[in-house]
Structures are given as C-alpha cells and as structure tokens.
N, CA and C of each residue as an Amber inpcrd file, in Angstrom:
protein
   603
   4.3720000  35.5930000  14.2770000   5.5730000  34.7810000  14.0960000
   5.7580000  34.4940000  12.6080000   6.6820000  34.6590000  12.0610000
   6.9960000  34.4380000  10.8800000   7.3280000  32.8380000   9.9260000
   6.8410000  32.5130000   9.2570000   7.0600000  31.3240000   8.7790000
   8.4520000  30.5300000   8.9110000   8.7170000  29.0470000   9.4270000
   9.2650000  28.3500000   9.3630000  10.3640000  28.2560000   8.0080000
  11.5550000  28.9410000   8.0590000  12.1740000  28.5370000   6.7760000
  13.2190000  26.9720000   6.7410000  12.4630000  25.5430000   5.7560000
  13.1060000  24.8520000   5.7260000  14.5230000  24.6680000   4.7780000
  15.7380000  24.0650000   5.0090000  16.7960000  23.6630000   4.4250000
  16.0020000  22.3460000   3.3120000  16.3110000  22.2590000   2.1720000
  15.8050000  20.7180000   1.4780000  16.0720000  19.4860000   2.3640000
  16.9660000  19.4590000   3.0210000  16.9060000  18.0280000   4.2070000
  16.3610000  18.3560000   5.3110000  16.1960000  19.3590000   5.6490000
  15.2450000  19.4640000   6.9270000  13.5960000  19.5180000   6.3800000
  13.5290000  19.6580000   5.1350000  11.9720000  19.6350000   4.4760000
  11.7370000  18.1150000   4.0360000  13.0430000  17.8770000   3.9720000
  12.6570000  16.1440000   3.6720000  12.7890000  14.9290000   4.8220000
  13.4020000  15.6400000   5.5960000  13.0050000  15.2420000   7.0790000
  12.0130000  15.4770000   7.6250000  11.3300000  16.4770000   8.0410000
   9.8430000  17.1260000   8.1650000   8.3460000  16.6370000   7.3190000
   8.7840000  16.1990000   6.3400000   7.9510000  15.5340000   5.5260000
   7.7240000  13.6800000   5.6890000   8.7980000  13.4410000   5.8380000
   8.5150000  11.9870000   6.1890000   8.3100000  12.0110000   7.8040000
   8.8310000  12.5780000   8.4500000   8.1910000  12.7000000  10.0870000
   6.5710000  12.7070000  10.0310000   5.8730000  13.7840000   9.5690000
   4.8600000  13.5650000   9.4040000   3.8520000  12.6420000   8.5930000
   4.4070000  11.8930000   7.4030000   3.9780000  11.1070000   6.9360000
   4.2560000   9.7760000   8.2050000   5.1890000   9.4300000   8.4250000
   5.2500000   8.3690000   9.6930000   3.8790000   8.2470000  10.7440000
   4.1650000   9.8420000  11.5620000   3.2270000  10.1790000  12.2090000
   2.1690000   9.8250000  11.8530000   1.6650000  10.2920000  10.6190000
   0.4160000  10.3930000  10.2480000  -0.0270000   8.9640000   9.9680000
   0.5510000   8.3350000   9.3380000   0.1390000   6.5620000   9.5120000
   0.1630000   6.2130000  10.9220000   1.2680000   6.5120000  11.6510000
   0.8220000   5.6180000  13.1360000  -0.5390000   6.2850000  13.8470000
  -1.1440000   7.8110000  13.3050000  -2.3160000   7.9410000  13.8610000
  -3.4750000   7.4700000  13.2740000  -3.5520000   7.0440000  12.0240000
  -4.7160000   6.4130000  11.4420000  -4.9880000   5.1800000  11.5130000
  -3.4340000   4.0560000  11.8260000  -3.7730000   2.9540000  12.3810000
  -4.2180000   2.9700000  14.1010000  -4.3290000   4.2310000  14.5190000
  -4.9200000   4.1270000  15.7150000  -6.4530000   4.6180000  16.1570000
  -6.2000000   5.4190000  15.0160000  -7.7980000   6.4040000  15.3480000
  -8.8760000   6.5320000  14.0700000  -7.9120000   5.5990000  12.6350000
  -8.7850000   5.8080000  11.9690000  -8.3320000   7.0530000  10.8890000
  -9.4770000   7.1740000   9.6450000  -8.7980000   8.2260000   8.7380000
  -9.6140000   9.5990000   9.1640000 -10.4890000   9.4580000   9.8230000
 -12.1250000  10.4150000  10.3110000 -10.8470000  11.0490000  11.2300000
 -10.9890000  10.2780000  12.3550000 -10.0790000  10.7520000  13.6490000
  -8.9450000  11.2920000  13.7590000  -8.1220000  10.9760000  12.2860000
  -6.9320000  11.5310000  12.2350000  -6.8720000  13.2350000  11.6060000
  -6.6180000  14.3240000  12.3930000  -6.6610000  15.3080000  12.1910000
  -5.5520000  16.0010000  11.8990000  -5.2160000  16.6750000  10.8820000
  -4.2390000  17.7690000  10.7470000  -3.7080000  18.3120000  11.2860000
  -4.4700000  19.0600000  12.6500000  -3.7710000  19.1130000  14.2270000
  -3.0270000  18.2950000  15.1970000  -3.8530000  16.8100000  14.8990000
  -3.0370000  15.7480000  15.4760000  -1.8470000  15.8240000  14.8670000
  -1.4030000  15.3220000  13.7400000  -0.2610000  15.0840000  13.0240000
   0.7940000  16.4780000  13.1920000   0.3980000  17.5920000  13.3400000
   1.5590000  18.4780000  13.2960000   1.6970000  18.3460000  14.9650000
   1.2920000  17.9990000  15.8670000   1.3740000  18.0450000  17.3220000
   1.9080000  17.3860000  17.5680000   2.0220000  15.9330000  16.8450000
   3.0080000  14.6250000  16.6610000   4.1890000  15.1070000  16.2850000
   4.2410000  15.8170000  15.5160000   5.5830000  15.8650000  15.1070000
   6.7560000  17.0960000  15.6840000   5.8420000  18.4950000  16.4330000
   6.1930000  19.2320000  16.9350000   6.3750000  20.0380000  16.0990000
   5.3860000  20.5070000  14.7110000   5.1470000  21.4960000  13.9880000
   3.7620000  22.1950000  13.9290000   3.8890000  23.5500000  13.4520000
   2.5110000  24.1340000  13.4480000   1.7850000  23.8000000  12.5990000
   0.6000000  23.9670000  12.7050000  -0.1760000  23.5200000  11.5560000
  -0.6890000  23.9740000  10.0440000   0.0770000  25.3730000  10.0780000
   0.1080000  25.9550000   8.9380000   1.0280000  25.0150000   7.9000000
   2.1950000  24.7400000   8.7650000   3.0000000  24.2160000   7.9030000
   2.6450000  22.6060000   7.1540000   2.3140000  22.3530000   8.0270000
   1.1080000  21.0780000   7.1290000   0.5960000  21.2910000   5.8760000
   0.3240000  22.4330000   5.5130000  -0.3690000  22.7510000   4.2020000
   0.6410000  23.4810000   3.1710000   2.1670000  23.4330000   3.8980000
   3.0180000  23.5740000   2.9300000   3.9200000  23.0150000   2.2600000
   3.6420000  21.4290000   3.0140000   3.8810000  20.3320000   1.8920000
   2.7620000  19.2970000   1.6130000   1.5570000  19.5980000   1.8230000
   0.1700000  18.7380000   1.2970000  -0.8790000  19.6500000   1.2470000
  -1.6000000  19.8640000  -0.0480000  -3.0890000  20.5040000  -0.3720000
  -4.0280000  20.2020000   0.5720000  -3.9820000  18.6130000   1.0110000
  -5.5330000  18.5070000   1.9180000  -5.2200000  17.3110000   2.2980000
  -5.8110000  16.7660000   3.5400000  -5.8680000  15.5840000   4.2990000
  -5.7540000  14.1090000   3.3440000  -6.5280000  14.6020000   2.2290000
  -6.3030000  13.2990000   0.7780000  -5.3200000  13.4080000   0.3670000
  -4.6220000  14.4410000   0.0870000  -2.8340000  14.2980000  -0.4460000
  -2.5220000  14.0760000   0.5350000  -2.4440000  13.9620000   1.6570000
  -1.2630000  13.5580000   2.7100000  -1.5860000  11.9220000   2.6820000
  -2.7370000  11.4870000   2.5470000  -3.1980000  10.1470000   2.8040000
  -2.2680000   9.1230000   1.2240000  -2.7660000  10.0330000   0.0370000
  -1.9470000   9.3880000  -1.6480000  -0.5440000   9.9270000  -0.7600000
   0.1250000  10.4740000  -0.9670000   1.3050000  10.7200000  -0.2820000
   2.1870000   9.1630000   0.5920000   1.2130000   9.0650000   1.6220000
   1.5540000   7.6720000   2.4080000   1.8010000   6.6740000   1.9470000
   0.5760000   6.6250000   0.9780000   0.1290000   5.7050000  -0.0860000
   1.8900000   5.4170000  -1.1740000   2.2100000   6.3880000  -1.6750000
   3.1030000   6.9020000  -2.2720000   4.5350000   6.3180000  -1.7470000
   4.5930000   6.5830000  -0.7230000   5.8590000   6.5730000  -0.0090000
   6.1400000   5.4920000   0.3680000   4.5590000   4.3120000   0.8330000
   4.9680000   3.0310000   1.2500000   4.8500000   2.1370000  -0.1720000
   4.9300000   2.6940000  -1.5760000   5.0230000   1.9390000  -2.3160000
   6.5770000   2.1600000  -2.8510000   7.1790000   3.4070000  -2.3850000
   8.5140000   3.2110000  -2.6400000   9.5490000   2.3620000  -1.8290000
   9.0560000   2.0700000  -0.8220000   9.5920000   1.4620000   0.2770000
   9.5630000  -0.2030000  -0.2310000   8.0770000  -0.5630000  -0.6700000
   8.3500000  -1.4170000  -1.6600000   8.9740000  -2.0170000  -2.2550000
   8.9290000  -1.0070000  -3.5020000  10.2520000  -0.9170000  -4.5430000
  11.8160000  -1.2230000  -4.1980000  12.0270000  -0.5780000  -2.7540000
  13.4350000  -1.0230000  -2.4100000  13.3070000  -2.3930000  -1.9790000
  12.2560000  -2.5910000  -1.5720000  12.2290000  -4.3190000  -0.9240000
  12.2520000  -5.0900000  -1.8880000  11.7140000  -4.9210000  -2.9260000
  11.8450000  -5.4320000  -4.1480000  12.9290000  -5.7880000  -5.1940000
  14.2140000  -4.8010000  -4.8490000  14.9180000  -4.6440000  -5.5010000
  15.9850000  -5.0380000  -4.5660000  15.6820000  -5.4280000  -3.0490000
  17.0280000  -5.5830000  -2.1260000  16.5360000  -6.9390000  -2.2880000
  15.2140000  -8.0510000  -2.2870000  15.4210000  -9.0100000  -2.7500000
  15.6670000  -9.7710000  -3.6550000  15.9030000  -9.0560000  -4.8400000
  16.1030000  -9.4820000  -6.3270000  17.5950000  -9.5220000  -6.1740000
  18.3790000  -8.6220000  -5.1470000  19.8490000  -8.4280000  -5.0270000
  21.1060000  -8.5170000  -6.2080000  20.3630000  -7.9550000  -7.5830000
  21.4200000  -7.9670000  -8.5850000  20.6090000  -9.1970000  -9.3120000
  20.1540000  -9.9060000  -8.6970000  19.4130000 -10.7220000  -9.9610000
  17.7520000 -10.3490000 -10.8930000  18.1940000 -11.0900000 -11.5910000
  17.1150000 -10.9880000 -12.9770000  15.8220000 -11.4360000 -12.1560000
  15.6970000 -12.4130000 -11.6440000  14.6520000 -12.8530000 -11.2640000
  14.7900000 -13.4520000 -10.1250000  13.4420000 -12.8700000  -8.5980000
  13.4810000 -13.8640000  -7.5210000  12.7920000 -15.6230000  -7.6930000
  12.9880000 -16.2900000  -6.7590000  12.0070000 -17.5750000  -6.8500000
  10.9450000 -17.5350000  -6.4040000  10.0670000 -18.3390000  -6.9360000
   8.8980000 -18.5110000  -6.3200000   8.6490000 -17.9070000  -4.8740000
   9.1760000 -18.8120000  -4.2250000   8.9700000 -18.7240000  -2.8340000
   9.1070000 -17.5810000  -2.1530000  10.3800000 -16.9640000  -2.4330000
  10.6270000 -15.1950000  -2.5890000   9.1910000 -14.2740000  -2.8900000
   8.9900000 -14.5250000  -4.3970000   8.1050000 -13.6560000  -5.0450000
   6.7610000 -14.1230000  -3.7520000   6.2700000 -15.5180000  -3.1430000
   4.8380000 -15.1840000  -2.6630000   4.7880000 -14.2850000  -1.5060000
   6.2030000 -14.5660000  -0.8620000   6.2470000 -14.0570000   0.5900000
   6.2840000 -11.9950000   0.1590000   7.5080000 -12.2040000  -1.1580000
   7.0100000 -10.3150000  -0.9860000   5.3850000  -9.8090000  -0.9610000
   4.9470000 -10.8690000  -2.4680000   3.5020000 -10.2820000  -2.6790000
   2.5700000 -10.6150000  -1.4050000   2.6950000 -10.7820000  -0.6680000
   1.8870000 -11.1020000   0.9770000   2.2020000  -9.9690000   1.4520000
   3.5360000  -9.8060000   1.7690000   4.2300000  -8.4670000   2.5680000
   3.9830000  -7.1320000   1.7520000   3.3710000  -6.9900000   0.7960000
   3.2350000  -5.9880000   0.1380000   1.4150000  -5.4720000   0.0730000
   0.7220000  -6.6650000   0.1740000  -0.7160000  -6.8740000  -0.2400000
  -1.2740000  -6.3330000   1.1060000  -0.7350000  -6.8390000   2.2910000
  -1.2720000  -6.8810000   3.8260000  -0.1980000  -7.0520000   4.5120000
   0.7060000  -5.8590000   4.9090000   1.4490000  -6.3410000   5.8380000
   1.0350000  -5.2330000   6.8370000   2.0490000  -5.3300000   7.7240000
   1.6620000  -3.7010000   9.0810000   1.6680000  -2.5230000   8.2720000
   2.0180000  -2.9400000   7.1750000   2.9670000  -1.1210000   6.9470000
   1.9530000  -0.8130000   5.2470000   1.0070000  -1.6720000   5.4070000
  -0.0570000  -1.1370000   4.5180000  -1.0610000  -0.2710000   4.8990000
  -1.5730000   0.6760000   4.2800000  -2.0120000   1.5560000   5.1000000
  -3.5720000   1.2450000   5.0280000  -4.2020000   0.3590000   3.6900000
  -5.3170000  -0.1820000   3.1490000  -6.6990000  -0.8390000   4.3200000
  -5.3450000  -1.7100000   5.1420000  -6.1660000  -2.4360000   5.9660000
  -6.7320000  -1.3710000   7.1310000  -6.0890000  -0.2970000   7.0820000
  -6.8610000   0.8240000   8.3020000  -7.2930000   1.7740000   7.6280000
  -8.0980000   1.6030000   6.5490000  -9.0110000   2.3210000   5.5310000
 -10.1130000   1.6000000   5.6930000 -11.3640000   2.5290000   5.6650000
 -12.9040000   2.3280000   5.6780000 -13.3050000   2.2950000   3.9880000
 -14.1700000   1.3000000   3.6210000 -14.7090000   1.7040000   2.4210000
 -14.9430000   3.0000000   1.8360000 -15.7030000   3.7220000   3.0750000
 -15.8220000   5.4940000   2.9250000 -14.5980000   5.8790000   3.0550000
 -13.3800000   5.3510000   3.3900000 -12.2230000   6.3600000   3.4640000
 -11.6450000   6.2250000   1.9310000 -12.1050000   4.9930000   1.7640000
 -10.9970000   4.5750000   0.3660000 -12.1500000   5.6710000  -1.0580000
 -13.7760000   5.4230000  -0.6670000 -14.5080000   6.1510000  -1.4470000
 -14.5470000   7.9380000  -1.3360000 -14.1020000   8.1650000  -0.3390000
 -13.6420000   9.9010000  -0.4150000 -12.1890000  10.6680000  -0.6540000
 -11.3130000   9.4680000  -1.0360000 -10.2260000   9.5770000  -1.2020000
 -10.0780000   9.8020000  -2.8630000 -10.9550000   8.5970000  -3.4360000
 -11.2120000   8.8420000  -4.7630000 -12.1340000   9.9370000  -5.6980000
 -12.9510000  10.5510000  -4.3430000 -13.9610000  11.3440000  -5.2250000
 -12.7940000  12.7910000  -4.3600000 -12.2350000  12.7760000  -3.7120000
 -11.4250000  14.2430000  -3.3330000  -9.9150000  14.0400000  -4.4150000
  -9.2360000  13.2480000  -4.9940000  -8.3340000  12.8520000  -5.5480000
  -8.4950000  13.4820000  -7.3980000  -7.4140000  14.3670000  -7.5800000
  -8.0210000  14.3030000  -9.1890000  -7.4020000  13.2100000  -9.7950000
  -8.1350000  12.6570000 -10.9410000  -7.8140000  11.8010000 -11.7900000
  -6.2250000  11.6680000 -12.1140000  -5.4340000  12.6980000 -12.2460000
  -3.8530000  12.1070000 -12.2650000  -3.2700000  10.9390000 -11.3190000
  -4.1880000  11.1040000 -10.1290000  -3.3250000  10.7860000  -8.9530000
  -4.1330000   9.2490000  -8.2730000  -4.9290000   8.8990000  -9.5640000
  -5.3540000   7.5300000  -9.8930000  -5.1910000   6.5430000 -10.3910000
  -4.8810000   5.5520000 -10.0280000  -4.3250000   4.4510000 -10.9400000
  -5.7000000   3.6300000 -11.5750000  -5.5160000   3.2310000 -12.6470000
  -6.5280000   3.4340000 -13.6940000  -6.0990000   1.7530000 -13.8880000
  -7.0540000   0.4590000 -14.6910000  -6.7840000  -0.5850000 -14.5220000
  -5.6580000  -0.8280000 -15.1480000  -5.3520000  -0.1270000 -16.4770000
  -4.2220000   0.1210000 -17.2750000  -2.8280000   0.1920000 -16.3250000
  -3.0360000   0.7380000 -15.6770000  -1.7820000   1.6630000 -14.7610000
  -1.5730000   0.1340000 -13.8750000  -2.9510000  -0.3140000 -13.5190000
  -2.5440000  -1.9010000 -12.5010000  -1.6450000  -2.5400000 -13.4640000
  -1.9680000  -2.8070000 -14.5000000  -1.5430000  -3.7470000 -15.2400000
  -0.2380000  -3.8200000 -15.4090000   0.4230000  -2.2530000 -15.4510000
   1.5770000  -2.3520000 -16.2170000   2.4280000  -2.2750000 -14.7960000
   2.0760000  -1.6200000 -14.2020000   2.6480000  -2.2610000 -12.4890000
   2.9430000  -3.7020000 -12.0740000   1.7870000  -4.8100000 -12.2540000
   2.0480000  -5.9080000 -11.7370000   2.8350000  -6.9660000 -13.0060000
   2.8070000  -5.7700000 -14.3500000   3.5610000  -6.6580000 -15.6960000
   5.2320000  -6.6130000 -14.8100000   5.3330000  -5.3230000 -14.4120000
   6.7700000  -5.4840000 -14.1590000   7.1140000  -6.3100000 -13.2390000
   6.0540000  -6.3020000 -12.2110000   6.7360000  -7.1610000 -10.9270000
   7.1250000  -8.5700000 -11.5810000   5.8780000  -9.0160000 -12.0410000
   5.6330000 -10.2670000 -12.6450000   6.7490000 -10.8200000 -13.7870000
   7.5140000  -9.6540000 -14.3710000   8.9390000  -9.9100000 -15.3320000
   9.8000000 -10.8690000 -14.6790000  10.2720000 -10.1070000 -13.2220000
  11.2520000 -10.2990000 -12.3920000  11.2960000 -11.3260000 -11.6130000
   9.8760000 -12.4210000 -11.6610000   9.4350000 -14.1300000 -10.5680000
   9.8690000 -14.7890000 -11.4870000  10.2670000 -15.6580000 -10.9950000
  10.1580000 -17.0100000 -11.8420000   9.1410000 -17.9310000 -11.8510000
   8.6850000 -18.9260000 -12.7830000   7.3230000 -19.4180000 -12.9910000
   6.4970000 -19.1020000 -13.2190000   6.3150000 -17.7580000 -13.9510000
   5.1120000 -16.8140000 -14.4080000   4.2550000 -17.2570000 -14.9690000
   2.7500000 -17.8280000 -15.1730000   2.1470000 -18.0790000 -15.8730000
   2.2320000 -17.0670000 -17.7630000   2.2100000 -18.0630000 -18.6360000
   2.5690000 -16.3800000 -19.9870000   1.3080000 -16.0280000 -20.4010000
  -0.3590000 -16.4950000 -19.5150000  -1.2920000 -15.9070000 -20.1220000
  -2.0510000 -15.3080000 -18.7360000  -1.5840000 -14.5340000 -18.1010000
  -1.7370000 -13.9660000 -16.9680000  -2.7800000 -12.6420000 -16.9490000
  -3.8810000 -13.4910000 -16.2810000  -5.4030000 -12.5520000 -16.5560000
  -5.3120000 -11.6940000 -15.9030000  -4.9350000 -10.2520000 -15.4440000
  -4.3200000  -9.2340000 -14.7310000  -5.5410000  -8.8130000 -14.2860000
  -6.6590000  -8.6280000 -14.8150000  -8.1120000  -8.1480000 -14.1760000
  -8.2750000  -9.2390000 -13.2250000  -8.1800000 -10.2580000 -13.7410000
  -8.6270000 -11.0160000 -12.2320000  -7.8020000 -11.2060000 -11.2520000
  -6.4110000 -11.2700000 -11.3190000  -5.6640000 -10.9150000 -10.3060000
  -5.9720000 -10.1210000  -9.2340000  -5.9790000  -8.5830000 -10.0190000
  -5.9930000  -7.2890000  -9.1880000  -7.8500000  -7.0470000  -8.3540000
  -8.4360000  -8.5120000  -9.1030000  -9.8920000  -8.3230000  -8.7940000
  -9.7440000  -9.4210000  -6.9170000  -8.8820000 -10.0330000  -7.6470000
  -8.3310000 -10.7770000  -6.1360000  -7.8540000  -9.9270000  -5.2340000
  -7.0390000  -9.2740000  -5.2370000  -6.2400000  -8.5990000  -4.7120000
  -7.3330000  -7.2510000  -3.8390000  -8.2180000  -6.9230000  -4.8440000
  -8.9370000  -6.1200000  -4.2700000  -9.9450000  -6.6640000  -3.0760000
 -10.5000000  -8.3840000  -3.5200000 -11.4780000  -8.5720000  -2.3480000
 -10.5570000  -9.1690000  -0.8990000  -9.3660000  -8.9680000  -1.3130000
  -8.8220000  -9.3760000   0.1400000  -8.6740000  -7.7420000   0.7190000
  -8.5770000  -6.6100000   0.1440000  -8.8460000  -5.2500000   0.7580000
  -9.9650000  -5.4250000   1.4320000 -11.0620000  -5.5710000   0.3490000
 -12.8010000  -6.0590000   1.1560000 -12.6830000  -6.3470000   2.0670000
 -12.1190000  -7.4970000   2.9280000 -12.1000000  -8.3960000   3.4890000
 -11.4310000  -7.8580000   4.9870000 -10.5030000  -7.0940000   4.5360000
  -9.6610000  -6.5850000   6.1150000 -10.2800000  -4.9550000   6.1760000
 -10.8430000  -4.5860000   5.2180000 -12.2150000  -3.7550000   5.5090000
 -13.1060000  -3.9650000   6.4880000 -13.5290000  -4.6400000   5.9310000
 -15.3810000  -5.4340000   6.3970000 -14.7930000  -6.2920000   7.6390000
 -13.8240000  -6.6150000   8.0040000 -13.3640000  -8.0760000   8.8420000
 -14.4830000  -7.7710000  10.1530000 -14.7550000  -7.0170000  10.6090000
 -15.5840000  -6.9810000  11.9210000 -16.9770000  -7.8480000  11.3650000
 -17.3510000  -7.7480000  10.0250000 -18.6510000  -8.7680000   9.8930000
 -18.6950000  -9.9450000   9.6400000 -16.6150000 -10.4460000   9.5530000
 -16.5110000 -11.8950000   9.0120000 -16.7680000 -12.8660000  10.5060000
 -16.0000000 -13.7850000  10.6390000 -15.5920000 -14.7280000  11.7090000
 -14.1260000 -14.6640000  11.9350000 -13.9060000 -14.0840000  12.6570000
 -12.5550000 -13.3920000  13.3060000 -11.2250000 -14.9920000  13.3780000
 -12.4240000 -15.5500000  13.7550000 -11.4390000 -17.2260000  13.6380000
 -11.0690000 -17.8340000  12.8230000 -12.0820000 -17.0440000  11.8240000
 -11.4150000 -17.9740000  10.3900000 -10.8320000 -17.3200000   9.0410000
 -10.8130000 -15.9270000   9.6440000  -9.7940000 -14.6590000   8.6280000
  -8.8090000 -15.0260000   8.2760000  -7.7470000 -15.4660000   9.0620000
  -6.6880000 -16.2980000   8.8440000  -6.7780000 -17.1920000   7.5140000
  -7.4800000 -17.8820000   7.6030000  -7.8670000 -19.1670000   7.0080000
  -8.5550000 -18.7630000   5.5150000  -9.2640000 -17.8020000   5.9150000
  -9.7840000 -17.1530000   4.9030000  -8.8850000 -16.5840000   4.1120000
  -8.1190000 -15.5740000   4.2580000  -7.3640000 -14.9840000   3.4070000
  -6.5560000 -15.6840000   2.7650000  -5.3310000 -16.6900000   3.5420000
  -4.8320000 -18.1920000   3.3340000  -5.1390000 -18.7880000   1.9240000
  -6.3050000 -19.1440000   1.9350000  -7.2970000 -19.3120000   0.7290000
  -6.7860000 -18.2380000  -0.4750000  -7.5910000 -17.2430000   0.1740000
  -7.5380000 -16.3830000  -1.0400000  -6.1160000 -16.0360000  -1.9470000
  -4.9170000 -15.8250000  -0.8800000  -3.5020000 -16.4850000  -1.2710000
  -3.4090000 -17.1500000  -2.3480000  -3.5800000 -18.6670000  -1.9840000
  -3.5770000 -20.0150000  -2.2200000  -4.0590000 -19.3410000  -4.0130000
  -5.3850000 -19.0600000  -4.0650000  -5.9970000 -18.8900000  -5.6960000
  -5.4800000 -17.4150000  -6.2440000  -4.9640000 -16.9180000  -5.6440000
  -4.2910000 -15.6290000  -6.1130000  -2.8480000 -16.1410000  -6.8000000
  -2.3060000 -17.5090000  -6.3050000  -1.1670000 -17.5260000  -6.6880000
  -0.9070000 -18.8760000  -7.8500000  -2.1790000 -19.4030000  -7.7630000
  -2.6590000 -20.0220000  -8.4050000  -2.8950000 -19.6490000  -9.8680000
  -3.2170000 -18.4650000 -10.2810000  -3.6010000 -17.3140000 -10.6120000
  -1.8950000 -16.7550000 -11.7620000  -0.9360000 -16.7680000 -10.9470000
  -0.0290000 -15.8160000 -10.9710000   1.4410000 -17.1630000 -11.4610000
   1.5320000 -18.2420000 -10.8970000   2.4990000 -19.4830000 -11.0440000
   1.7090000 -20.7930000 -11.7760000   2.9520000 -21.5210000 -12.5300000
   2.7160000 -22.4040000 -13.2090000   2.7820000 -23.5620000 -12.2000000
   1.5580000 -24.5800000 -12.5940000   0.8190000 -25.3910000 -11.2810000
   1.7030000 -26.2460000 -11.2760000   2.5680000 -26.8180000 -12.3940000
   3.6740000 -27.7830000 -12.1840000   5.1160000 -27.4380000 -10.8440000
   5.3070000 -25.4980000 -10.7470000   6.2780000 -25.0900000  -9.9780000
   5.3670000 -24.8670000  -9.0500000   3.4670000 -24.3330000  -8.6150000
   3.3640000 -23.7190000  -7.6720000   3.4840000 -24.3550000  -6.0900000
   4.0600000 -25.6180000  -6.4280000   4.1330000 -25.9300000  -4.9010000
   5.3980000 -26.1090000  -4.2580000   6.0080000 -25.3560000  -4.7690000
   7.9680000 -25.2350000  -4.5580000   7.7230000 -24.0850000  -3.2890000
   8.1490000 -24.9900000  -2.4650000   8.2470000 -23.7840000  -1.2600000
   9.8270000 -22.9680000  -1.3350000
C-alpha cells in the first residue's frame, strides 16, 4: 500500500488528533504504557505515519508539551483581552491553571518519564534556567503588583517542587495534598506579588 498523501490541513488535523489522543492515553496508562501503536489506533492511522510527523515517542511527548503551552499563550492573551495588564486575582487563577490543571501533561509524568525525556531530548529542545527566566519575565510584565526584585530561581524552584509533589503524591497523605499544594500557592505568590496588594482577591 502506498503512503498516505496529506493536504497541509489534513496534516494539521492529523497531527493534533494524535497529539490529543496521545495525552488522553498517557493520562490513562502512563508514558511506559503509552505506545505508538496505541496512538495511531486511536486515531485511525497507520503507524508508519506516526514517524512522519515525530522522530520518537520523546518528540511526540516535547510536542504535547509544546502545543499545551500554546494553548496557554491564547489563554493568556484572551485574558489580558487588549489590556496591558491582568489583576492580581486574574494573574493567580491563570498561574494555577497553567502550573496543574487537567490539561498539564506534568502531573501524569514519572520522575523517570520526565528523566528520559531529558536524556532522549537534544539540548535545543531544552529550556535552560535562562530560557525560565525570560518566559516567566514576560508573563510577569503583563500582572499587576509585581514584586521589582523577583528571585526567578526560586520561583521556578517552587514551581518545580509542586511537579515533585503530584509526581511522588502516592507517598504523600492524599488528605492533605490539597492543603499542601494550597500552601505551596500561598508562598509561590508570596514570592511573585507585593504583600501590601497580595491579599486582593
């Protein structure tokens, strides 16, 4: 049988089908469990063609990665709605919805998934602390109440142990994750707003 010839919208349809797919199978089975076969069977393509818009199971995974940070970006920019800057209250609820929401793909990552992702990944396709920085400089332009001496390593060092955290959660206390993270919120934003505005809901 001869190869599948796509139209550019049917390749860009075909491509986010399977990126979809492919997240709703890893929040079900995991990044181990989720197979290349699965995902083209999901979508009702062969599996050759899988490898003709992703190198390997790690680009399809940065890919996801990729795609739900553009998705982001529009959320970002549909709540700013023409303005310079959201409020407080705006800015905590995106950075929540962005950090841990359903549609993060982080929290259904294994330490080993996130550590073979980085050692199969070449260095372009890494964000480097530099690269954090100038990422959360921009978000951070666009809030109001910005702290102006904003320690960005410790931020993103926050930011990372709440990954830890919905990692590891099977060794915490399931009752008090909630509560826990809550917290971690609470000094993340602490962190990020001036203490005179941070309690403006």
């Amino acid at each position: 049988m001869s190869p599948k010839i796509f139209t550019l919208k049917e390749r860009d349809a075909a491509r986010i089908m399977m990126l979809d797919a492919g997240f709703d199978l890893i929040k079900e089975y995991g990044l181990t469990h989720t197979s290349v076969d699965k995902i083209t069977k999901a979508v009702g393509l062969g599996k050759s063609t899988f490898y003709n818009f992703f190198q390997s199971k790690e680009m399809f995974v940065y890919e996801i990665i990729k795609y739900q940070r553009d998705r982001a970006k529009q959320i970002f920019v549909d709540t700013l709605g023409g303005r310079d800057k959201m409020t407080i209250s705006e800015a905590k609820v995106f950075l929540r919805n962005i950090i841990f929401s359903e549609d993060s793909i982080y929290q259904y990552l294994t330490p080993e998934d996130v550590n073979k992702l980085k050692s199969a990944l070449p260095p372009e396709y890494q964000v480097s602390s530099e690269g954090e920085t100038t990422i959360m400089d921009v978000l951070f332009r666009h809030m109001e109440g910005v702290k102006q001496d904003l320690d960005y390593l410790v931020i993103a060092n926050l930011i990372k142990i709440m990954a830890l955290i919905m990692c590891n959660q099977d060794s915490l206390h399931s009752d008090a994750l909630k509560r826990t993270l809550d917290s971690i919120y609470d000094l993340l934003f602490s962190h990020i707003f001036e203490e005179e505005l941070y309690d403006i809901k």
